[in-house]
N, C-alpha and C positions, 0 to 999 in steps of 0.2 A: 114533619112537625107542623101541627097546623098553629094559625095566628094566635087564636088564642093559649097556649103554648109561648107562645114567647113574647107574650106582654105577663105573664106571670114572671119570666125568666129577667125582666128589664130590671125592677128594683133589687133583685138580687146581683147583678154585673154591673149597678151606676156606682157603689163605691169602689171597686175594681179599678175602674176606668178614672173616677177621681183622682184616684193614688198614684196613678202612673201618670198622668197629667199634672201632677205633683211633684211627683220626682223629676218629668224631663225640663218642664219648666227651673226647676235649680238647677238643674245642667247647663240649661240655656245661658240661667246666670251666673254661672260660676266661670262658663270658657268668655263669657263678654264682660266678666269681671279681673280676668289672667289677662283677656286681650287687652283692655284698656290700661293694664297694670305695664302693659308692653310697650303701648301706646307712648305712655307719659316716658319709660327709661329712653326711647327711641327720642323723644322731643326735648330729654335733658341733654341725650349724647350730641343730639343735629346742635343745642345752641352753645353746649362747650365744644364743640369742635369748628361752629362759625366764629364763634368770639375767639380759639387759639390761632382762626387762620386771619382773622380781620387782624390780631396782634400780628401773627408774621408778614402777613402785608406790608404794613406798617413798616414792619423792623428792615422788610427788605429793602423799603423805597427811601428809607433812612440811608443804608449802605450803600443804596445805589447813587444816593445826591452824591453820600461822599465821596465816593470811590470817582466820581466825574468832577466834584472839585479838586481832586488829587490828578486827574489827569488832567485839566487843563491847568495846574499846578506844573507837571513836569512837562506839559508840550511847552510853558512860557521857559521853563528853564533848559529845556531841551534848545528853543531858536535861539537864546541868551545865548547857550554855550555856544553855539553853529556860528553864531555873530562874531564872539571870541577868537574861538579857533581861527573863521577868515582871516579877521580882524588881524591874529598871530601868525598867518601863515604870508599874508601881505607883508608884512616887517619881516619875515625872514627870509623871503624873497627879496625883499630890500637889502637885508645886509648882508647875503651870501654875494648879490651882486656887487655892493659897496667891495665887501672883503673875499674875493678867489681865493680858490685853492689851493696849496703850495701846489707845484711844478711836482711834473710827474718823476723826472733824472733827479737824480744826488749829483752832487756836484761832489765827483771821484778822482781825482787822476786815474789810481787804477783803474775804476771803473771805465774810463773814459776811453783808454789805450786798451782794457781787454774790448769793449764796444767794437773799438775802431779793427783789431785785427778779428774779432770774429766776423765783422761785416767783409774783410778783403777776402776773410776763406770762401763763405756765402755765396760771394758775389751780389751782395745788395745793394742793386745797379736801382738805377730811377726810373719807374715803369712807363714802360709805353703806350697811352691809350687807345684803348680800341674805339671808345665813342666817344663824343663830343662832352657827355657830363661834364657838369662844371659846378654842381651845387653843393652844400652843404647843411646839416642841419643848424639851424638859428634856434628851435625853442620847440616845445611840443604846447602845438595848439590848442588841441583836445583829448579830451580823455574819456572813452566807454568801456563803462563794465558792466560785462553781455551777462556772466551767471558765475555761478559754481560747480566746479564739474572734479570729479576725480581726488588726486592724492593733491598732499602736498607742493611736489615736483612733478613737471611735465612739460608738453610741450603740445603747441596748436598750430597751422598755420594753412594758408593756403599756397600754391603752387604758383611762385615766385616770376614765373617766364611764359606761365601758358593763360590761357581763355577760362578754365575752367570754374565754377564756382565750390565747388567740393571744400569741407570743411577737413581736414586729417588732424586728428586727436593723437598722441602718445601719452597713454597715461602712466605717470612714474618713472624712476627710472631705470628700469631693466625689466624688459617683457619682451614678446614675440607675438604681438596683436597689436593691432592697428584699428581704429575707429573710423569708419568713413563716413560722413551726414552729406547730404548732397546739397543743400545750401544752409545761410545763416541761420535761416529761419527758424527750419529744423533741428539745429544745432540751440539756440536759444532757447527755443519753445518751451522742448522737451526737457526734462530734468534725466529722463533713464534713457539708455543707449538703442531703445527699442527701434528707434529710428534713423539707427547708425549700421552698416556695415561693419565687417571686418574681413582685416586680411591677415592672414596668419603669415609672417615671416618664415622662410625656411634658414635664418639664423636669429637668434635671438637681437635684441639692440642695449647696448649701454648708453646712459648720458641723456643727456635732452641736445644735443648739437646735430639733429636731422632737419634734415631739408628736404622739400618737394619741389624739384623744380624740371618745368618741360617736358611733364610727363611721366617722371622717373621721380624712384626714392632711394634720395644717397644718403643712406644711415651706418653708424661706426659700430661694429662688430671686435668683442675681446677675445683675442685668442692666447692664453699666458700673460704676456709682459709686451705683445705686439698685439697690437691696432689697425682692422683690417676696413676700407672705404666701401660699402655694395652698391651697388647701383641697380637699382631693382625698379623691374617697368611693371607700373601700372595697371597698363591693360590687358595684360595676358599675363602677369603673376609671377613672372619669371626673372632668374637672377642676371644681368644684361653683361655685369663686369665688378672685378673684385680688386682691391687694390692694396697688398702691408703698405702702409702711409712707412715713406720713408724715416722715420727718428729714433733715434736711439735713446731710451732709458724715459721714454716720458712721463710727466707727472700732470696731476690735474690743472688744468690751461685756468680756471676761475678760482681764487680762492676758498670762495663762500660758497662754489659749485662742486666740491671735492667727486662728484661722479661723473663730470664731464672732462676728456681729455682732448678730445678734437672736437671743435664747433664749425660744422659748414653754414658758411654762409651765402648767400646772392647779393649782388646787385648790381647796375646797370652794365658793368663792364664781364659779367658773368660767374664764375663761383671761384672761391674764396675758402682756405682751411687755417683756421685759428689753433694753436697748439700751446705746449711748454715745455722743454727739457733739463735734467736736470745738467746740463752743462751750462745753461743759463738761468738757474732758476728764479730769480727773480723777475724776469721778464717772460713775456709771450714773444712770440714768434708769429708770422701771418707767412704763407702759399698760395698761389697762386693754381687752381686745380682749371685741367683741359676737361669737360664734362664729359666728354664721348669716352677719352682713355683710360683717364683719371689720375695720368703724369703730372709732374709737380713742372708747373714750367719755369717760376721762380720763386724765391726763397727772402723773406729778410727778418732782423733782428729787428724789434720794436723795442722805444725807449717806454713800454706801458706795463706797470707793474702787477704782478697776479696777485697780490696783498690786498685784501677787500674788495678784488673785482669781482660780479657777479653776475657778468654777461657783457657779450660786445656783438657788433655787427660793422658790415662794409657798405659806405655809401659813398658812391661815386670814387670808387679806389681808395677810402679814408678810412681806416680803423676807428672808430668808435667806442672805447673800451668805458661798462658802467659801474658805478662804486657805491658799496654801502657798507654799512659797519656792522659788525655782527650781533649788537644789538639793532635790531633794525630801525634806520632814520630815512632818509631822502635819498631816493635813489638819483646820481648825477652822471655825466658822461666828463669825465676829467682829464681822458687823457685822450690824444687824437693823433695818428701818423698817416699821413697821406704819403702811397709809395711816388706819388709821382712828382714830389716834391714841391706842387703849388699851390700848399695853403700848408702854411709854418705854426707848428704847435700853442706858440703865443698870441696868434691873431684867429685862431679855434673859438669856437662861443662855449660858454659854459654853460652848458643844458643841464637843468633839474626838472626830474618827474616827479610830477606829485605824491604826496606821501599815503600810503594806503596801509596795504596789511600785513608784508612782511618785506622778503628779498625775494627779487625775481630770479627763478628758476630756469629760464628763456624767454630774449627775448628775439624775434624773426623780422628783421625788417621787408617789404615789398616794395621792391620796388616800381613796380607797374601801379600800383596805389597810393605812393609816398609813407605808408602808416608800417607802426612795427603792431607785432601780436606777442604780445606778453601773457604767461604765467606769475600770476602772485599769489604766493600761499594758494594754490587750489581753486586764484578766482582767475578767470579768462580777461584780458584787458586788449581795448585797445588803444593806442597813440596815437594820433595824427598829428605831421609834424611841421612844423613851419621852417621852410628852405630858401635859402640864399645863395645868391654865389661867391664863389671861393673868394674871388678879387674883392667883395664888398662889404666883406667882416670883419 
């Protein structure tokens, strides 16, 4: 096509070309007339959605004042109380001391004459000591609570005779596992047993009345209506010696402990088995156990009654017997028989432990340490205890 050819062809295609330049330009403005129509709904949503959050700001920094003048509301009535309670636990400390506790005997004749002939059958002679101890408890010094750990009922302690630092758990009262944490630390730290051994008993255990001591674990096995002593070492897993605890017909040794029947215990003059039968049953009974054989090498009647008791232990040859009420109040040590005759039930101190969370479930004294390890309600406790001697109470 030559040029001249398509300058004829130009005024015929300029309104062509008008018309679609017509059309695209309304297209132009019709998508930047939708766009801006977008624009604006977008810039009412941003400023009612700034203005509902500037309001909840607001609302929240409102509830956050109060909610912090509500707490420093209950921290002043929280220390107020904490003041109080000292404040009440000082006067009751004053007047339990002011007012003791009746006397652990009734004053019986019968009672007095059966006493007196079950002690000649016995033979509950005045014991011999093997070491020089001569102390007794005066008052419990201090008090720490390491954690929470386990059931209700248990028992915790360390090994009574030996070097070792090893924590042994028995959680509950009737199982066939054993928890070993290798120090406090451990034992505290952790909340789950991830950091604990076990040993599996090859007979189950009842009670919380085991002991670790020297190495060995002499825990009480039920077999029927009889009560069997283990003596299980240690270090190699194994059962060492077995012993039916000589008693007939016996019943739970603590009142308020109804799953404990035999409670071993240590102290400086060596181990110790706490009982009750029902040929006495009002009283406990204390043994005198050989730890190698596990023969009983002496026997006696204690004037300490199993009615609200709810754990006891042996310091320096002196039964220790401790009471609470079965609503739980103040756990106290009220009743005391030293076998060796030289320190008399009325010249005893009346120890009170502080009041916490329910009844002790066991408690272990150590005597390489002077402190006991308590169970309460499921919290681990410890006692440290202020001591005297016998002659000067």
């Amino acid at each position: 096509m030559g040029p001249w050819r398509c300058l004829l062809l130009l005024p015929l295609l300029a309104p062509a070309l008008r018309a679609q330049q017509q059309q695209f330009m309304e297209y132009v403005e019709r998508r930047l007339t939708l766009l801006e129509e977008r624009i604006s709904q977008w810039h009412d949503q941003s400023s009612r959605y700034s203005t509902e959050l500037r309001d909840f700001k607001n609302q929240v920094l409102g509830m956050l004042e109060a909610a912090e003048k509500e707490r420093e509301a209950m921290r002043a009535e929280a220390e107020s109380a904490a003041v109080r309670v000292d404040r009440l636990e000082r006067e009751v400390d004053y007047l339990e001391t002011q007012n003791p506790a009746p006397p652990c005997v009734e004053v019986d004749e019968t009672l007095m004459d059966k006493q007196v002939a079950t002690a000649k059958q016995r033979k509950n002679e005045k014991y011999t000591k093997l070491t020089d101890c001569s102390d007794t408890i005066a008052s419990v010094r201090a008090m720490k609570i390491l954690k929470r750990f386990g059931s209700a009922s248990g028992l915790w302690t360390k090994d009574a005779a030996g070097s070792s630092e090893k924590i042994y758990v028995f959680d509950g009262t009737a199982n066939d596992t054993v928890y070993v944490f290798p120090r406090m630390r451990e034992f505290t730290l952790f909340s789950a047993t991830r950091k604990a051994s076990r040993i599996k008993l090859p007979y189950p255990w009842v009670g919380t009345g085991h002991l670790v001591y020297d190495g060995h674990l002499y825990y009480i096995r039920q077999q029927g209506l009889s009560f069997q002593v283990i003596k299980f070492n240690l270090a190699n897993k194994t059962v060492v010696d077995s012993s039916v605890f000589p008693a007939e017909e016996q019943i739970p040794v603590f009142g308020l402990s109804p799953s404990t029947y035999i409670e071993v215990s240590a102290d400086e003059e060596g181990l110790w088995a706490i009982y009750a039968t029902k040929e006495d049953e009002k009283n406990m009974c204390l043994a005198k156990l050989d730890p190698t054989s596990l023969d009983i090498e002496q026997m006696w009647d204690t004037p300490c009654p199993r009615e609200n008791a709810e754990g006891a232990f042996v310091v320096c040859g002196a039964l220790h017997v401790v009471y609470n009420t079965r609503l739980p109040s103040r756990a106290r040590v009220q009743c005391v028989f030293d076998v060796s005759g030289t320190l008399a039930p009325e010249d005893a101190s009346l120890v009170y432990f502080p009041k916490r969370y329910g009844s002790h479930s066991s408690l272990k004294y150590n005597p390489r340490e002077r402190q006991i390890y308590a169970w309460d309600d499921g919290y681990q406790i410890i006692y440290r205890m202020e001591m005297k001697k016998k002659l000067e109470v």
